[in-house]
C-alpha positions as CSV (number, residue, x, y, z in Angstrom):
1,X,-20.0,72.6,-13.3
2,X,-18.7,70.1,-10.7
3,X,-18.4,66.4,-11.9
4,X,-17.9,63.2,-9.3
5,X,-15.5,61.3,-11.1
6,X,-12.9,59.2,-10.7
7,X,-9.0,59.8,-11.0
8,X,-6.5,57.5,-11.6
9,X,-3.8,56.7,-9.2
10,X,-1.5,53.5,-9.0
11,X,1.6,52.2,-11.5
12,X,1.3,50.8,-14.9
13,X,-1.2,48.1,-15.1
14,X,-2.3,48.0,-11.3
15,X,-4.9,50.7,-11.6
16,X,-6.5,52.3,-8.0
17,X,-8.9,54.6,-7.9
18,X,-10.0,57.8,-6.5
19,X,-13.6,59.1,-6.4
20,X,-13.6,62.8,-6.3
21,X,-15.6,66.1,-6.4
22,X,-13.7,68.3,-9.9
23,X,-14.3,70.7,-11.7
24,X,-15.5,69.3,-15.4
25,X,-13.0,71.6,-17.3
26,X,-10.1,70.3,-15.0
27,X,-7.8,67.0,-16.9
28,X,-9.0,63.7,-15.5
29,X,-5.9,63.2,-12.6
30,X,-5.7,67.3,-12.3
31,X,-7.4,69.5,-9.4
32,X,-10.1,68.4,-7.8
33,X,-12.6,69.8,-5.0
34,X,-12.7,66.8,-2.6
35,X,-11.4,63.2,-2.0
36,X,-14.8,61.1,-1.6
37,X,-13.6,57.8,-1.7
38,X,-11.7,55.2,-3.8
39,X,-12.3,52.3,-6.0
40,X,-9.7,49.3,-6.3
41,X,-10.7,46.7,-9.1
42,X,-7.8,44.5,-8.3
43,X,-9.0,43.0,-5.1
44,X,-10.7,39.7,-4.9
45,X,-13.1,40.9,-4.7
46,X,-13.5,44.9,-5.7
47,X,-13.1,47.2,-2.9
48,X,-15.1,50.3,-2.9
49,X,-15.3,52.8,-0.1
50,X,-16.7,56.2,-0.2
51,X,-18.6,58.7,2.2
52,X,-22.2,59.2,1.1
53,X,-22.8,61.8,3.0
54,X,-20.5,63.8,1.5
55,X,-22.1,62.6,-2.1
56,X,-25.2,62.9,-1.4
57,X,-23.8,67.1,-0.5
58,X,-22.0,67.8,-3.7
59,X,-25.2,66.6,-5.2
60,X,-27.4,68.3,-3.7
61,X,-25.4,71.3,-4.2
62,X,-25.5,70.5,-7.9
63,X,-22.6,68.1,-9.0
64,X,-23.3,64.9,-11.6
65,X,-21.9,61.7,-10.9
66,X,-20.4,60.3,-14.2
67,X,-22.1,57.1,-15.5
68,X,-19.3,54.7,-14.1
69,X,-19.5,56.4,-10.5
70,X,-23.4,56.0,-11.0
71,X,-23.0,52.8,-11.2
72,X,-20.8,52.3,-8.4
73,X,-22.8,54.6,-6.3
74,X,-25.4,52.3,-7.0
75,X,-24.0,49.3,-5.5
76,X,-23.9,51.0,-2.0
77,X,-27.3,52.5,-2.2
């Protein structure tokens, strides 16, 4: 099953984030289908770019969002 999730990029405590198409059975910064977008938390404010299009593919095609890229997704919609 493919998950949109988010992968961790960034040093020790300055965090950026990546939102991506993977695999569910694949380790949280390991392969992943697709880059979709990215999520950095330590902007003033948040910055938060990603291509719905692309989202709105993988999901039609089948993927789940997890809850936290839900509720990120659900700032831009």
């Amino acid at each position: 099953m493919v998950k949109i999730r988010l992968t961790r990029k960034g040093s020790n405590k300055q965090p950026f984030y990546r939102i991506v198409a993977a695999d569910s059975r694949s380790p949280r910064d390991g392969k992943f289908l697709e880059i979709l977008g990215y999520f950095d938390p330590r902007k003033s404010p948040q910055t938060l770019q990603v291509n719905i299009e692309r989202v709105k593919s993988w999901i039609e095609r089948g993927a789940k969002p997890t809850e936290r890229v839900e509720k990120l997704l659900s700032k831009l919609m």
